[in-house]
Each structure stands twice: as structure tokens, then as C-alpha cells.
C-alpha positions in Angstrom: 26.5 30.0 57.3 26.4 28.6 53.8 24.0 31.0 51.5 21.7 29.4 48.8 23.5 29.9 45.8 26.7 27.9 47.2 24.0 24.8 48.4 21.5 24.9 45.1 24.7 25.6 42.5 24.2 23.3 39.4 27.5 20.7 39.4 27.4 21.5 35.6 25.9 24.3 34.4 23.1 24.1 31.7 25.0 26.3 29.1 28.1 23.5 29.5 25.2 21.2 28.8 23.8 22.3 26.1 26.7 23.2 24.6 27.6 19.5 24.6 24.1 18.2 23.2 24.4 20.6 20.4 28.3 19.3 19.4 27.0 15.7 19.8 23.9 16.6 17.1 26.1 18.4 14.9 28.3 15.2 14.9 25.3 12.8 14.3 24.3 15.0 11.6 27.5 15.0 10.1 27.8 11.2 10.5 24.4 10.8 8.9 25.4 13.1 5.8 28.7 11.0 5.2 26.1 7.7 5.6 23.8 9.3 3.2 26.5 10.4 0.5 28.3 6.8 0.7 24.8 5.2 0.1 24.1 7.6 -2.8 27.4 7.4 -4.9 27.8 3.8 -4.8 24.2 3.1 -5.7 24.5 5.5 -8.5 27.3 2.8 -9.5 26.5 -0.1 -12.3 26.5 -3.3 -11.6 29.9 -3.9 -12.9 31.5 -1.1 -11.6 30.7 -2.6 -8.4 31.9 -5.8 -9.1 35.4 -4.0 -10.3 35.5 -2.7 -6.7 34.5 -6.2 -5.3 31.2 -5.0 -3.9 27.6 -6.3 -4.2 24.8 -4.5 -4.6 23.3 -5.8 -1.4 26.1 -4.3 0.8 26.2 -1.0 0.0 24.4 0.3 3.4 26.7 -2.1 5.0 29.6 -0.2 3.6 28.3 3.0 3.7 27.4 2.2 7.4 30.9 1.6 8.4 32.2 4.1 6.4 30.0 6.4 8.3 30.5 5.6 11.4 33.1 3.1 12.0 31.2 -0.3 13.0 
């Protein structure tokens, strides 16, 4: 006779679960953070210093997007 615990037993238990939600917050976070930084430094950049790197003013969230998190 199969006994309760074997029939109601979580496939994954929560602590596995929420282990995993916290590790994929704390990677968001850290993505955002790198986002953030990027944004901050080259907008703290003059507008020549951009142009020595080839950049525009207008794509530094592009850049700092990618930088970030890779798209």
C-alpha cells in the first residue's frame, strides 16, 4: 500500500526552488548593476571622447545594453 508521503511528494522540492529564484535575482541584479555602470561612465564621457571611441551619444544604452546582457 503506497502511504501519503510517497503519492503527495513534491517532484522538486520548494527549497530547490527557491534556491533557483534567488540565484536567477541575484543574476538580474547583477546584470542590471553592470547595465547601470556602463550607462553611467560613458555618459559621464564628452562629446569627443565619444567620438574618439566611435560612439554617439544616442547609443550609449544600446551599448551598455549589450554590454550588460549580451543582446
Amino acid at each position: 500500500m503506497a502511504s501519503v508521503t510517497e503519492i503527495f511528494a513534491p517532484s522538486h522540492p520548494v527549497g530547490a526552488r527557491f534556491n533557483g529564484m534567488k540565484s536567477e535575482l541575484r543574476a538580474r541584479w547583477e546584470s542590471y548593476k553592470v547595465y547601470r555602470r556602463t550607462v553611467s561612465e560613458l555618459a559621464a564621457l564628452s562629446d569627443r571622447e565619444l567620438n574618439d571611441l566611435g560612439l554617439h551619444r544616442s547609443s550609449i544604452r544600446g551599448i551598455a545594453y549589450e554590454a550588460a546582457y549580451g543582446k
